[in-house]
N, C-alpha and C positions, 0 to 999 in steps of 0.2 A: 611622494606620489601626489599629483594632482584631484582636487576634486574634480573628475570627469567621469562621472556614475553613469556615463551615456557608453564609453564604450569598456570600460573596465570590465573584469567577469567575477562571478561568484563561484567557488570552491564549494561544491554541496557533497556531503559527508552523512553517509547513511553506516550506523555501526551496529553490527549484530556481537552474538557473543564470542561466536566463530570466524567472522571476515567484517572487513570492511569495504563500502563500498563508493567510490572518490569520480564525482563528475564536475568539470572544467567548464560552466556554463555563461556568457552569454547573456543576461537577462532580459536584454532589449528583444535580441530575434528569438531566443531558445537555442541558438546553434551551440552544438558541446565542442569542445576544443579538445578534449582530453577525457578516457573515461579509464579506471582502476578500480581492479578488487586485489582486495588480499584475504588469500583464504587458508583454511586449515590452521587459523591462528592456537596457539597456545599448543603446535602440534611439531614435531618434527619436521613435517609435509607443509610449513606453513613458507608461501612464496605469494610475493609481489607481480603482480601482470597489469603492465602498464601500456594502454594505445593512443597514441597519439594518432589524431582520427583526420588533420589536413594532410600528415604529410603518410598516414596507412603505416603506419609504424608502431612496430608492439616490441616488447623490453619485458623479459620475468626476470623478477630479483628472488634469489632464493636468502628467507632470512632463519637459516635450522641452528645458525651458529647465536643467533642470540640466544640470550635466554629465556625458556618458554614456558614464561608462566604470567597470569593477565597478571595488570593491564597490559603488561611493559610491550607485550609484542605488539600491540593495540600503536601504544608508543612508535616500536619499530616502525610499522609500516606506515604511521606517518611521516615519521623522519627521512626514507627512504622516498618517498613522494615529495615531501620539499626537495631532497635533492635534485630529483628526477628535475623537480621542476626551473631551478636552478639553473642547470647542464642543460636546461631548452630554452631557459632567456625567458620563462612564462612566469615567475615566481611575481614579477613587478607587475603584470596584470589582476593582482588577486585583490579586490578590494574589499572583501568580507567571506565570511565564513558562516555555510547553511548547513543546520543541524536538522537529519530528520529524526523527530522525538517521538515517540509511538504514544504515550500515555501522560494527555497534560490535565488529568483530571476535570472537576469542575472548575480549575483554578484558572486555567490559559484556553479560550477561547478564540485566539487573535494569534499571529507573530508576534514574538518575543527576543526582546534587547537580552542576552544573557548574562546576568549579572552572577555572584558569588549566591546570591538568595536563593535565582530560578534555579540554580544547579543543585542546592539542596532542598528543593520543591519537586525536582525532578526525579531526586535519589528517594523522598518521603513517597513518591508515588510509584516506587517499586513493588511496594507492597498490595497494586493494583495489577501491574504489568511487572511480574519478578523474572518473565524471561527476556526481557527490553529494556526494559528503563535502566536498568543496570550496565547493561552495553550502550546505553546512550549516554550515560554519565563518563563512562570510559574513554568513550572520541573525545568529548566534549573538552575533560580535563585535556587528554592527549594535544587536539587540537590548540588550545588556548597556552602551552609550553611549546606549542612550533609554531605558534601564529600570534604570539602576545602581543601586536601592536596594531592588531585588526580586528574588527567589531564581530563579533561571534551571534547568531540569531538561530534560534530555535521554534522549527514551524512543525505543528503537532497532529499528528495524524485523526485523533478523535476532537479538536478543534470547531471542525466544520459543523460538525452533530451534535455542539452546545447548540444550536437553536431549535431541539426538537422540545417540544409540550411534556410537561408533566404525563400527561395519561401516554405518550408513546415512552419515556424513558424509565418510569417506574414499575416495579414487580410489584405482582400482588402476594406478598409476604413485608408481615408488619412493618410501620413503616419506619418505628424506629432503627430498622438496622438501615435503612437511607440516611438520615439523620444523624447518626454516631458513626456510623460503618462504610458509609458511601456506596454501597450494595444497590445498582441502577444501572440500567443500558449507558453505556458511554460511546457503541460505537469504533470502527476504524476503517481503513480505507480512505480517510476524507477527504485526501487531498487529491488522490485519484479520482471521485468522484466529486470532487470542485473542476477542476478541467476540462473533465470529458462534457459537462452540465455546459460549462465558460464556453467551451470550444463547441458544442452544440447547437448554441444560442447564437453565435455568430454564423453557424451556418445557415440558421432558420431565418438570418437577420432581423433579430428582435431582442430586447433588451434580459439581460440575466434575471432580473428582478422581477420579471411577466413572466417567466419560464416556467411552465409546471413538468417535469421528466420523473420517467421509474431507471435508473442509471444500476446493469448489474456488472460488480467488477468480479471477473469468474479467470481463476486462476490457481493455485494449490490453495489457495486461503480466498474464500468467496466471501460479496456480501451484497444485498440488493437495496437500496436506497430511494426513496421517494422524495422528492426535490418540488417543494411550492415555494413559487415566487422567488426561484433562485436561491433555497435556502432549505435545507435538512430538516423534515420532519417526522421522519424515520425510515429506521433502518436496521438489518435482520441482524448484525453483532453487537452482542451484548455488553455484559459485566465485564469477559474475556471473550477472544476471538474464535472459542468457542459453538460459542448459540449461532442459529439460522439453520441456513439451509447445508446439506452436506456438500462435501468440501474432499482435497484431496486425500487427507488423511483424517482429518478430524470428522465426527458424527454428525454434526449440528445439532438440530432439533432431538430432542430424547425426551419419553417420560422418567422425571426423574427418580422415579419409585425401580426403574434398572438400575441405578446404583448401589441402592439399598440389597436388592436381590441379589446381583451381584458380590457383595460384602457378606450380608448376613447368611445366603444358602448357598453360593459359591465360593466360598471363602477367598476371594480378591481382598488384599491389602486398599487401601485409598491410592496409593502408588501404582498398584497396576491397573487400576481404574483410569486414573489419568493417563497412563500412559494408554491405556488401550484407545479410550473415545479422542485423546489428543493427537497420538500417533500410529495406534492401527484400525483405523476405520477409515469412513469414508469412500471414498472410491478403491483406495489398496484394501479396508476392509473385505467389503461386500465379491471385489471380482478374485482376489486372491492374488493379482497378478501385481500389479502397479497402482501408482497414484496417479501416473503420469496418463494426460487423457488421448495420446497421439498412441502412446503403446495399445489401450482400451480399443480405441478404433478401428486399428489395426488383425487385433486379435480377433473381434470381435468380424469386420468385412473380408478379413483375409480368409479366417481358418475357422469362421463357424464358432466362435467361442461364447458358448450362453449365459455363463456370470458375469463376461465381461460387458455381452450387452444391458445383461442386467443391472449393472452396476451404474449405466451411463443412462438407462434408461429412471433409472429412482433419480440417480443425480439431476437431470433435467426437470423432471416433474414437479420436484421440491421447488426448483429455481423457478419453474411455473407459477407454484400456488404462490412464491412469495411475493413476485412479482405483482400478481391477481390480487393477494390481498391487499398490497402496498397501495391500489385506485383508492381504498376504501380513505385516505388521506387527503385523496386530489377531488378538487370539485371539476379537473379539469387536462386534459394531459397530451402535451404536445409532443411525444414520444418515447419511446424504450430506445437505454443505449446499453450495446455491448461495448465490454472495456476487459483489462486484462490478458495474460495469455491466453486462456483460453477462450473468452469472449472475443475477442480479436483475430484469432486464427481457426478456431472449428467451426466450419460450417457444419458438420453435422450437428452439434450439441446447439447449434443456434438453430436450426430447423425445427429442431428436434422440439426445443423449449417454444418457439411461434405454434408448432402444432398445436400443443394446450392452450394457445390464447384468440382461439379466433372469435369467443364471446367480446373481448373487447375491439373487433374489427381490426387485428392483425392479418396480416396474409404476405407471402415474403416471395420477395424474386428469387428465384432458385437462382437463375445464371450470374446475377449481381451478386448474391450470397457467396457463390462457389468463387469468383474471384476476389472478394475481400479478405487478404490474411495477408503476413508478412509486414505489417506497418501500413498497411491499406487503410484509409477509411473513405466512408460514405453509406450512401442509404442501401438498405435492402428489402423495403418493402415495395410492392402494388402501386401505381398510381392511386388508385381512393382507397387504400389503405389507408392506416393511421400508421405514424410514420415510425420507420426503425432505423437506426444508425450503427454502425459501429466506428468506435474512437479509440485510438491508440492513445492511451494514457499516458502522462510526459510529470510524473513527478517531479523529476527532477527542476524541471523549470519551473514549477510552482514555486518551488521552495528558493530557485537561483531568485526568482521574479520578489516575490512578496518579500524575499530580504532586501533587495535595492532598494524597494520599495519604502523599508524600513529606513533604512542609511538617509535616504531622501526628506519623510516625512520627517523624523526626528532630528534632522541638519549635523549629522555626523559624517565627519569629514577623517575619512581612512587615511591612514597615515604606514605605508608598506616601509618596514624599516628593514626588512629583510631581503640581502640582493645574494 
C-alpha cells in the first residue's frame, strides 16, 4: 500500500468487555465507511452486525459456534470483520488501527504509537479502570494478530484532563495516597469533550486556544467539564466514573459517610454497595422505572408519574450546580455546550437545566431548542443571551483523526499486507 494518508481510512476500535465496537473512518472528512458491533460476547447470543453505510447494507454474523470464553470471542469478531472487510474490497483501505483506551493514567497524556510497553502500561492501569482497561487490552492484543502489519495507536479518554491544576485534581485526603496510590481526579469523557470544544470554536470562528466553554456530556454516563483556553481545567469525573453529577445508573455526588452506614448498620457487603451506587441508582434509582431518560419523560408527561419527574428533576439540578460551580475556573466564558445522548436530543432536560442558570445570563430559545435532536446541532440560546450550543459528539473521528495524525507526524509509512 501506498503512503497516501490523505485518502486512506482508520479502523477505530472501541472494546468493552461485552461487545465490540468497529468504525470504518475517513480522517480527513469524518465520513464513516462502515460501522460494527458485536455484542453479547462471551455469551451464546454473541453475533456480529455489520453496516455498510454507502451502499445501506447490514450483515449479522452469528459467532455461538465458536468458543465462548474471553478473549477469544473478542478475537472472533475481529476476524470475522477482516473477513467482511475482505469480501467488500475495503481491507486495502485501512492504513492504521485506533484504539479507544479509557484509562491512560498520569502516564499518556497525548496519542500513543502502541508498542509491546504501552500494552503492559495499559494492562498495569487496570487496577485504576478494572472494568476497561482489561477489554482494551483485549482488542488491542485481538487487533494486532489480524492487523500485524499496520501501525496500532491508542487515544485515551482521560488524556484531555492531564492539563487540569493540582488544586482541581487532588483530594483532600493525605496526600501520600496521590503519591504511592495515584488516588486523584483523572477524569473521562475527553475526547468527547475535545470536539464538541474543537467543533464549537469553529463555529464561533475563533481560535481553540482563546476558547473558554462549560462542555456537559449527558448521556447514561454524564460528566461537566470547564475548558480555558481550549484546554481541561476541570471536571465533575473523578478517581472512577463514579463521582459528579448523577448519572443514569450511577449516584454521583454522595456523602461518603452512606457507605459506612450502609455497611456497618445495614449490613451491605462492599459489593452491594457498589453495585447499588454503580448500577442501581441514579436516575433507574430515584424513579424506580428506568435509566433511560426518553422512558422518564415519557412517564413522567404522559401519565402523571411523580418519581419519574422527580427523578429528572434532581438529575438536572445537580447538572446545574455543576455547571454554576465549574464558572468558578473561567475568568471568562464563551458558552455552554450540550453533547451526548441525552444532551443532544432532550430538549426538556436542556430546559430544564438553563432554567437554574439564568444568574449567569442564560436564557434559551424554546423553538430552536424543540428542534435540535437527532444529530442536530446549533445554538439555542436568546439573541443577548450568553450563548448555548448543542454538539453532536463524533469520537470516533477524533480518534480516526489524531491517529493519521500520528502516522503522519512520526513518518510511518503503513504497509497493508493483508488482502
Amino acid at each position: 500500500m501506498q503512503n497516501d494518508n490523505t485518502t486512506k481510512n482508520v479502523l477505530v476500535i472501541n472494546c468493552g468487555s461485552s461487545s465490540v465496537k468497529f468504525s470504518l473512518i475517513n480522517p480527513t472528512t469524518g465520513k464513516a465507511i462502515l460501522n460494527a458491533i458485536a455484542e453479547r460476547l462471551n455469551s451464546p447470543q454473541a453475533i456480529l452486525k455489520i453496516t455498510l453505510l454507502d451502499k445501506n447494507y447490514v450483515e449479522k454474523k452469528q459467532i455461538t459456534e465458536q468458543e465462548i470464553t474471553s478473549p477469544h470471542t473478542h478475537k472472533v469478531a475481529i476476524e470475522l470483520l477482516v473477513d467482511f472487510l475482505k469480501l467488500k474490497t475495503l481491507i486495502s483501505q485501512v492504513q492504521a488501527i485506533g484504539h479507544r483506551v479509557v484509562h491512560g493514567g498520569e502516564i499518556y497524556g497525548k496519542p500513543t504509537l502502541i508498542t509491546n510497553n504501552v500494552i503492559d502500561d495499559i494492562d498495569k492501569l487496570s487496577q485504576l479502570a478494572p472494568l476497561h482497561n482489561p477489554a482494551n487490552v483485549i482488542g488491542i492484543k485481538a487487533a494486532k494478530l489480524a492487523f500485524s502489519s499496520l501501525p496500532q495507536f491508542a487515544i485515551f479518554d482521560t488524556a484531555f484532563h492531564q492539563s487540569m491544576p493540582e488544586k482541581a485534581y487532588l483530594y483532600g485526603v493525605p496526600y501520600k495516597l496521590y503519591q504511592e496510590n495515584g488516588i486523584r481526579r483523572y477524569g473521562f469523557h475527553g475526547t468527547s469533550h475535545y470536539y464538541v470544544a474543537n467543533t464549537t470554536a469553529q463555529l464561533i470562528n475563533k481560535p481553540l486556544k482563546e476558547c473558554n466553554f462549560i462542555s456537559a456530556h449527558l448521556g447514561n454516563g454524564c460528566s461537566v467539564t470547564a475548558i480555558k483556553n481550549g484546554e481541561s481545567v476541570d471536571t465533575s469525573l473523578g478517581f472512577t466514573p463514579l463521582e459528579g453529577v448523577m448519572m443514569g445508573t450511577r449516584s454521583g455526588d454522595i456523602d461518603a459517610g452512606i457507605i459506612f452506614y450502609l455497611v456497618e448498620q445495614l449490613n451491605y457487603t462492599i459489593e452491594q454497595v457498589n453495585d447499588l451506587l454503580n448500577k442501581g441508582s441514579g436516575l433507574l434509582g430515584v424513579s424506580g422505572i428506568s435509566n433511560d431518560c426518553r422512558t422518564l419523560e415519557c412517564a413522567m408527561l404522559e401519565h402523571g408519574d411523580k418519581q419519574a419527574e422527580l427523578a429528572l428533576n434532581i438529575f438536572c439540578y445537580r447538572i446545574a450546580k455543576a455547571i454554576a460551580s465549574f464558572s468558578a475556573s473561567l475568568v471568562s466564558l464563551d458558552g455552554l455546550i450540550f453533547t451526548g445522548g441525552i444532551g443532544e436530543n432532550s430538549s426538556y432536560v436542556r430546559a430544564n437545566i438553563l432554567a437554574h442558570l439564568t444568574l449567569l445570563n442564560f436564557a434559551i430559545d424554546q423553538e430552536k431548542n424543540l428542534q435540535l435532536k437527532g444529530g442536530k446541532s446549533g445554538s439555542i440560546s436568546k439573541l443577548h443571551s450568553r450563548s448555548c450550543w448543542v454538539i453532536p459528539t463524533n469520537e470516533e473521528w477524533v480518534i480516526a483523526k489524531q491517529s493519521h495524525q500520528l502516522l503522519v507526524e512520526q513518518n510511518i509509512n503503513p504497509i497493508n499486507q493483508i488482502q
